[in-house]
C-alpha positions as CSV (number, residue, x, y, z in Angstrom):
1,X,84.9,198.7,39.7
2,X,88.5,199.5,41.5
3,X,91.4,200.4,38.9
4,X,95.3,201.2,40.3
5,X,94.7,204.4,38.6
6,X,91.9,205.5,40.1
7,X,91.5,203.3,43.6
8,X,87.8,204.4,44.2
9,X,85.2,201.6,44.3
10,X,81.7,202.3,42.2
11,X,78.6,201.2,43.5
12,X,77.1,202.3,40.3
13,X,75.2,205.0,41.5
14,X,75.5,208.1,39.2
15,X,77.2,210.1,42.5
16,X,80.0,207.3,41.7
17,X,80.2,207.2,38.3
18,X,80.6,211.3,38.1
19,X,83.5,210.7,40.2
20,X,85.0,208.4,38.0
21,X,84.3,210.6,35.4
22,X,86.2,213.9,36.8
23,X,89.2,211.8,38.0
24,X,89.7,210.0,34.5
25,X,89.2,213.8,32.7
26,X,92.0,215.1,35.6
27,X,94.7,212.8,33.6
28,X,93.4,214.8,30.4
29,X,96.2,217.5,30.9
30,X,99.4,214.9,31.2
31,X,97.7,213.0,27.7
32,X,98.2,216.0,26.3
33,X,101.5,217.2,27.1
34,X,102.6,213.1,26.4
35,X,100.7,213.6,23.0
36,X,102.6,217.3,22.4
37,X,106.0,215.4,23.1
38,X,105.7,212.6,20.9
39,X,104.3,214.8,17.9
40,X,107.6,216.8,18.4
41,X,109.8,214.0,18.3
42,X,108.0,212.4,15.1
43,X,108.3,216.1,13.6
44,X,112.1,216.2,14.5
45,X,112.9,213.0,13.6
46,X,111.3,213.6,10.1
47,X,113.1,216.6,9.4
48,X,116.4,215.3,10.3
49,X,116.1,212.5,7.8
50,X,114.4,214.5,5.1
51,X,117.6,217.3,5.7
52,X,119.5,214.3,5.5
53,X,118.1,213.8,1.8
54,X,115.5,210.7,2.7
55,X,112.3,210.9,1.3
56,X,109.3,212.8,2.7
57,X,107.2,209.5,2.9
58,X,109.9,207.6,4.2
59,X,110.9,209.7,6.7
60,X,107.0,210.9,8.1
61,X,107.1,206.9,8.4
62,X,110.1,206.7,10.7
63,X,109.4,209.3,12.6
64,X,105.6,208.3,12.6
65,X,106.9,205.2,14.5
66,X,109.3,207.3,16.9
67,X,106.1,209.3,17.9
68,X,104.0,206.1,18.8
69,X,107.0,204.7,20.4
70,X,107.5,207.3,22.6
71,X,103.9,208.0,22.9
72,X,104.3,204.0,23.9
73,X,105.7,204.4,26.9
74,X,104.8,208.0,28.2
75,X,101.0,206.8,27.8
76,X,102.2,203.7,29.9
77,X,104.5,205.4,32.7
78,X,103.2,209.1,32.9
79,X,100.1,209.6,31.7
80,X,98.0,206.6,32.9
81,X,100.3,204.8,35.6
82,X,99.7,201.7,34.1
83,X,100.6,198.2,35.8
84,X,99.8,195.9,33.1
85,X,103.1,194.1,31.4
86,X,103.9,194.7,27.1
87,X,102.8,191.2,26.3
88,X,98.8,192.6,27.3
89,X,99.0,195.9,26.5
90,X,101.3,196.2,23.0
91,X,98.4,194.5,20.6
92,X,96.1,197.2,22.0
93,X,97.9,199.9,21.8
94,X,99.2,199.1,17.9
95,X,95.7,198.6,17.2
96,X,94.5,201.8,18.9
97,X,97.4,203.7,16.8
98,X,95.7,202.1,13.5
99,X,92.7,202.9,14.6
100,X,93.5,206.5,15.1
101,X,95.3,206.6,11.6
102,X,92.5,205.5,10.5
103,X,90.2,208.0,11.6
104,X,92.2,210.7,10.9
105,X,92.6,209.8,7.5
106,X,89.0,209.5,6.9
107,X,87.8,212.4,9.1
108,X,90.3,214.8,7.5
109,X,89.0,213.5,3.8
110,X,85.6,214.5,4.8
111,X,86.5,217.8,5.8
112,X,89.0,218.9,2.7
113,X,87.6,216.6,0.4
114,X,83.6,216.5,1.0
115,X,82.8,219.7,2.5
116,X,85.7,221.5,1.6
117,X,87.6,223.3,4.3
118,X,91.0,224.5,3.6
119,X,93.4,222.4,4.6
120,X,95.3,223.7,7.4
121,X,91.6,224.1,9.2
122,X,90.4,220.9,8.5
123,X,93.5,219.3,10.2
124,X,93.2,221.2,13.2
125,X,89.5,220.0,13.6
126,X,90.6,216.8,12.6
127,X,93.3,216.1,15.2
128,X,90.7,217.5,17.6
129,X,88.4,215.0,17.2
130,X,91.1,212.3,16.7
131,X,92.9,213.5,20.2
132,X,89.6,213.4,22.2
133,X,88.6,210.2,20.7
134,X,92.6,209.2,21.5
135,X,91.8,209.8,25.2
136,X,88.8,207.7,25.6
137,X,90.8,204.4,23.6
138,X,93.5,205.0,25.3
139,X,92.6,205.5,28.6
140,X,90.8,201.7,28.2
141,X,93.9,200.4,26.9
142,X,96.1,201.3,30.1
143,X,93.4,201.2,33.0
């Protein structure tokens, strides 16, 4: 198995594999910082329009899309060094972003809702969860 990323061959012997491993968990700190950026620039992009005197929903949706935009291409260009063109990689990635809506939402009403963290707590522990799980899709999507 030989990737762009990561041009090491596996046998598949676990020696291999563990190297694999520690290279893929290396790009761990650039997913974040890509993540942090994006989240920022959704945040920002909400306030402006909500100080601009758009809605709160409308505006978390705008600037929900500038975040996976730029998440987009940072994922693509910085963080994973991916090759691959748009046409193969953009139904993936919008998928993955649904996918990680998706959990969030749910994993965030089990917390608050079901067991019944506070709020703040349960999102932190949420988007913990979400972000790790993040890695793993994404680093499929763009290797």
């Amino acid at each position: 198995m030989k990737s762009k990323l990561y041009p090491i061959s596996c046998s598949g012997h676990t020696r291999d594999v563990e190297v694999i491993q520690e290279k893929i968990w290396l790009r761990f700190p650039h997913f974040l910082l890509g993540g942090g950026v994006s989240t920022a620039l959704h945040w920002s992009a909400m306030a402006g329009l909500v100080a601009s005197g758009i809605s709160g929903i409308w505006a978390s949706s705008v600037g929900a899309a500038v975040g996976a935009l730029t998440n987009y291409w940072l994922q693509k260009g910085y963080v994973f060094r991916c090759t691959k063109t748009h046409e193969r990689l953009v139904f993936f990635y919008l998928a993955s972003v649904a996918g990680s809506w998706t959990a969030n939402l749910m994993l965030l009403w089990i917390f608050y809702k079901w067991v019944g963290i506070n709020i703040a707590y349960a999102q932190v522990a949420t988007t913990s969860m979400v972000c790790l799980m993040n890695f793993q899709v994404q680093r499929r999507v763009f290797s």
